[in-house]
C-alpha positions in Angstrom: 50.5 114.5 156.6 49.3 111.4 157.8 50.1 107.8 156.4 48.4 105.4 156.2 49.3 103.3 159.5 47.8 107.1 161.3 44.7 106.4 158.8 43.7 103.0 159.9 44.4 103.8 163.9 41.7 106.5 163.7 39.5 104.4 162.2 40.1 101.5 164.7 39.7 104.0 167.4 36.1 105.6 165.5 34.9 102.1 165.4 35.8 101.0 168.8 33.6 104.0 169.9 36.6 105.8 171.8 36.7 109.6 171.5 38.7 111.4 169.0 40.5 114.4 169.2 39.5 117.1 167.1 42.1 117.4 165.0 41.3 113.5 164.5 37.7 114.2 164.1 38.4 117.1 161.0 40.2 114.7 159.4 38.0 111.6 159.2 35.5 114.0 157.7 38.3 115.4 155.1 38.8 111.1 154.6 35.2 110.3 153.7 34.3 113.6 152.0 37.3 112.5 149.8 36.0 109.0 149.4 32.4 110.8 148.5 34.2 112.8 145.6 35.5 109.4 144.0 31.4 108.0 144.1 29.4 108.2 141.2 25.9 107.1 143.2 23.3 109.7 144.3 22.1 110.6 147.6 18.2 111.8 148.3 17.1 114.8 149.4 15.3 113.6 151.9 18.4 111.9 153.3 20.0 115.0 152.6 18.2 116.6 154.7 17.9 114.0 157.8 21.9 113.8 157.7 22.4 117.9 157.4 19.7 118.1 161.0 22.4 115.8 162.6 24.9 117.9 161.9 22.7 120.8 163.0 21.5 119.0 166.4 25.4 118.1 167.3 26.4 122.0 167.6 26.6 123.0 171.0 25.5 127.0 171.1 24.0 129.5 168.6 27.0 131.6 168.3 28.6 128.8 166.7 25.7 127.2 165.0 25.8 129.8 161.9 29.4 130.2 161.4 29.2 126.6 161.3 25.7 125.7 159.2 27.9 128.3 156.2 30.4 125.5 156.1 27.9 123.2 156.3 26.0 124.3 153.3 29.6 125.2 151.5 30.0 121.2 151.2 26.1 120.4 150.7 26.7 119.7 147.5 29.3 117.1 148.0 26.6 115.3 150.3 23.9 115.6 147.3 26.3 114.0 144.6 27.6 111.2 146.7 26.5 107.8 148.2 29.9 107.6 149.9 28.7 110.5 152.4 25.3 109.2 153.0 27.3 106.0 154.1 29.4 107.8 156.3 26.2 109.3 158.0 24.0 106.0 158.7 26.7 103.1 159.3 28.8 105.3 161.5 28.1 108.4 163.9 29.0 111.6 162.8 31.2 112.4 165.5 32.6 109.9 168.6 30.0 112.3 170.8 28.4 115.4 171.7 29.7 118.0 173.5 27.4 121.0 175.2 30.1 123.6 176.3 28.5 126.6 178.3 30.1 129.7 178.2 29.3 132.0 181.4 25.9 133.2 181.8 24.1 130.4 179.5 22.1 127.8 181.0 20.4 124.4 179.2 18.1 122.2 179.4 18.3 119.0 176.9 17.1 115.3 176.5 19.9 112.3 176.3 19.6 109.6 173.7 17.7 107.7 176.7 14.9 110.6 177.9 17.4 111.2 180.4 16.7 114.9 181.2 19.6 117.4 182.0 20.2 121.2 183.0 23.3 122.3 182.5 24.8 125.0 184.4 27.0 127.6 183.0 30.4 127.5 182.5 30.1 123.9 182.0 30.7 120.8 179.2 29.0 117.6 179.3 30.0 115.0 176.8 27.9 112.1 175.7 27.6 109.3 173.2 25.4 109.9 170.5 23.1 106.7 171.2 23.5 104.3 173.8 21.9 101.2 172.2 25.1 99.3 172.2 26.6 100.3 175.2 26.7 98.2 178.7 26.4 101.6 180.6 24.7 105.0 180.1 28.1 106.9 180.4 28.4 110.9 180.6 31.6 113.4 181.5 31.0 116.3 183.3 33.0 119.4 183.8 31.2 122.0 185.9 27.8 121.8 186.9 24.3 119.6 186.1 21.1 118.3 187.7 20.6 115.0 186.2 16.6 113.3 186.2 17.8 110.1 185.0 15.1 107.8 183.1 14.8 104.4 184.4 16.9 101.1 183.1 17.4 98.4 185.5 19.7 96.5 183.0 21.6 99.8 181.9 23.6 102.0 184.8 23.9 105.7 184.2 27.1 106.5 185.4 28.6 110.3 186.0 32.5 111.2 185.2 34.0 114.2 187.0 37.7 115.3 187.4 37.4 113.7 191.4 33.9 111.6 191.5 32.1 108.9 189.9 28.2 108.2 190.2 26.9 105.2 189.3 22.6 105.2 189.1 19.7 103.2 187.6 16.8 105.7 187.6 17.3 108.8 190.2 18.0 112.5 190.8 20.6 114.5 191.6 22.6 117.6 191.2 26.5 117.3 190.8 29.4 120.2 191.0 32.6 119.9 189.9 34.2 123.1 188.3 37.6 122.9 188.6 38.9 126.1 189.8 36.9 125.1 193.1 38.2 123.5 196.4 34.9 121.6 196.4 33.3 118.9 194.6 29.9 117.2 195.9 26.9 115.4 194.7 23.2 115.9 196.3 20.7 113.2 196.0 16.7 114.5 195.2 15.4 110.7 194.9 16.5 107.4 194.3 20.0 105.7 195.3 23.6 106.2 193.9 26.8 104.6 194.4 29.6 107.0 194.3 33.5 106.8 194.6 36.8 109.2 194.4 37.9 109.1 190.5 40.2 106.1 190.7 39.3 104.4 193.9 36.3 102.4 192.8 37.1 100.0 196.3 35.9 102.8 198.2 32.1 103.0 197.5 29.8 105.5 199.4 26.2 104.6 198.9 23.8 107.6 199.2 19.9 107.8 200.2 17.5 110.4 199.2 18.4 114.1 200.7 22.2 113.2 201.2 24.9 114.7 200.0 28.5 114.1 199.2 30.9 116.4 199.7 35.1 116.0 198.5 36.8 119.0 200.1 40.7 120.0 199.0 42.0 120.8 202.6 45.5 122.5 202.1 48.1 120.8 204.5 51.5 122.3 204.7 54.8 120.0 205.3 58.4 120.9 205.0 61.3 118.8 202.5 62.9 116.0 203.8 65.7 117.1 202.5 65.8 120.7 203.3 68.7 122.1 205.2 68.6 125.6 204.8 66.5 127.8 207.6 63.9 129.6 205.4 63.6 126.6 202.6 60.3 127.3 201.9 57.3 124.5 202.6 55.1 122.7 200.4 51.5 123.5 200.5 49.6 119.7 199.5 45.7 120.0 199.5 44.1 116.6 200.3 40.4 115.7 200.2 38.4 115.4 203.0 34.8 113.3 202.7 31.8 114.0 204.6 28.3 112.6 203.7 25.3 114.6 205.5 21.9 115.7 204.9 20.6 118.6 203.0 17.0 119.8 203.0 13.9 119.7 200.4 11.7 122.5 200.4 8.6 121.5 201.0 6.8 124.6 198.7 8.2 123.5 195.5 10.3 120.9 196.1 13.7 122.9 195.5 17.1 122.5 197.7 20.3 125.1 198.6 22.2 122.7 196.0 19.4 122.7 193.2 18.1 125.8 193.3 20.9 127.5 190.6 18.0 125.5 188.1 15.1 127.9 189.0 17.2 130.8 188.6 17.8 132.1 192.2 20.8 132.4 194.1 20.8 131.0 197.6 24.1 131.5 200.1 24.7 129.7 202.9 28.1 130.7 205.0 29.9 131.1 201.5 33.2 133.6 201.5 32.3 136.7 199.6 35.4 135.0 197.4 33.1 132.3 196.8 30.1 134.1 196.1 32.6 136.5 193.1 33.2 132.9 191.6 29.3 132.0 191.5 28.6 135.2 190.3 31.2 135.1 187.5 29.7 132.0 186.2 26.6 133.2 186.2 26.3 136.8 184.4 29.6 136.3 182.4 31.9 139.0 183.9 35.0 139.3 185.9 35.0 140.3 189.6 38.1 140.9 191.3 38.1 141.7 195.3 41.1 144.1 195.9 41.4 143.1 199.3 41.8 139.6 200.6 40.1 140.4 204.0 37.0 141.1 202.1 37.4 138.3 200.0 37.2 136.1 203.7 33.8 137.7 205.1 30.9 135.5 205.5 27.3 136.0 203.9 24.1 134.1 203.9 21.1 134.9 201.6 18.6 133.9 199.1 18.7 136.5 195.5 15.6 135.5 192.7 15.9 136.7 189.3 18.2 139.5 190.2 20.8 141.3 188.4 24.4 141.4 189.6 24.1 144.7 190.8 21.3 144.3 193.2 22.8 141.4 194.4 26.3 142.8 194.9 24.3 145.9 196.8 22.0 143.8 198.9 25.6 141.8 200.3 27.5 145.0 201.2 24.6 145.8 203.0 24.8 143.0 205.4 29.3 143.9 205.8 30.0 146.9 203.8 32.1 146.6 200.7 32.6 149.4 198.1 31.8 148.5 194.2 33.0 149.5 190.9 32.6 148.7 187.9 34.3 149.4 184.2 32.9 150.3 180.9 33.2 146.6 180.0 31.2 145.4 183.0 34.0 144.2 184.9 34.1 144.5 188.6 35.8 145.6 191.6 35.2 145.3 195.0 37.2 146.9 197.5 
């Protein structure tokens, strides 16, 4: 139970526009659907209706929009009797943000509060405010993968959170990956100019032109204790990132890269580990791959898959090396 010193610190933190938890967030709405119950004003249907789309526009996928839209309409009637509702929709936001999480095998496009436009890959979440009037900055959080087609504000930075990078940009696009199950972490620009910096080391600023790309590698480094006396102590495996900026090239057909071309739904491999290629391919179509020997796992492969499913593409590699597949009632795979 919460008292009332917990009460006003959620509201301070609501009005100061920092994100809630969820647990925070169910409870504000329990708070002010309380405060509607004690109101004896009316609320329109029209502005009924307006406030019950927000609700509607904030949920992130289908599978969750129905279960949801029944609890929705379960508490429509609070929202029609009370004024203290229709308060809480138009003097505050709804929620301290969206949030678009991607399961595997979904992909999205969408439009920020400022036209900027977004595809988001799967098995990714991107937060974002629900306007950006007030703000300084045009600030997003990324966990996975998106290619960004930022609309232009010369007095209003976008700027890009990931677990390891920061982008800072004005008008410009670019794809950024950052899943964190992966060693690596980079950032291709199509057009325009970004800054970008490790999360945390702002000092260090990379600026990149058009068809660069940054790159933050975890390169594992292994060291033994200080302190270690005995013979067969065993030794600490660090990973530390490496930087490299370098070029990457445009198509000159359509206009699509090796790092952009996830968005028009083909599969291009350069020199990736067939362990690489499982975790692509996992995001992707939404099933598990496991490689039953490591060696396998390590073999090289370059090629370029269009609207294929995962079992032509899984043939076409163990065509190039050879690689047995197979694969459960449930989908799952193995590769041996």
């Amino acid at each position: 139970m919460m008292n009332k010193l917990d009460t006003k610190k959620i509201l301070q933190k609501h009005n100061a526009g920092e994100k809630l938890s969820r647990q925070e967030i169910l409870w504000l709405d329990s708070f002010y659907l309380h405060k509607a119950k004690q109101s004896k004003h009316k609320i329109s249907d029209s502005d009924l209706a307006n406030n019950l789309a927000q609700v509607e526009s904030m949920l992130p996928q289908k599978s969750q929009r129905a279960r949801i839209l029944r609890n929705v309409a379960a508490i429509a009637a609070l929202f029609i009797c009370t004024i203290g509702v229709y308060s809480y929709f138009t003097h505050r936001p709804f929620d301290a943000g969206h949030e678009i999480n991607l399961a595997a095998g979904q992909q999205r496009q969408l439009t920020l509060p400022d036209g900027t436009k977004v595809t988001l890959n799967a098995s990714s979440t991107l937060n974002y405010p629900r306007t950006f009037k007030d703000a300084a900055t045009r600030e997003v959080t990324l966990v996975g993968e998106a290619y960004f087609d930022v609309a232009k504000d010369k007095n209003k930075p976008f700027l890009v959170h990931t677990d390891r990078m920061e982008i800072r940009v004005h008008g410009t696009a670019f794809n950024v990956r950052d899943y964190k199950e992966d060693d690596i972490a980079e950032t291709a620009l199509v057009h325009g100019k970004i800054e970008i910096w490790k999360t945390g080391e702002k000092q260090n600023t990379y600026f990149l032109e058009p068809r660069e790309k940054f790159t933050l590698t975890a390169k594992a480094t292994v060291s033994t204790p200080k302190k270690a006396v005995a013979v067969n102590t065993a030794k600490l495996v660090t990973k530390q990132p490496e930087i490299t900026i370098q070029p990457f090239e445009i198509s000159e057909t359509d206009g699509s890269a090796l790092e952009t071309e996830w968005t028009l739904n083909r599969i291009t491999i350069h020199e990736e580990s067939l362990q690489q290629i499982a975790l692509r391919l996992q995001r992707m179509y939404g099933v598990h791959i496991k490689i039953a020997d490591p060696t396998i796992g390590q073999k090289l492969y370059s090629a370029t898959f269009e609207n294929e499913t995962i079992d032509n593409i899984l043939r076409g590699l163990s065509v190039v090396s050879p690689f047995q597949i197979k694969k459960d009632s449930a989908g799952n795979i193995e590769i041996f």
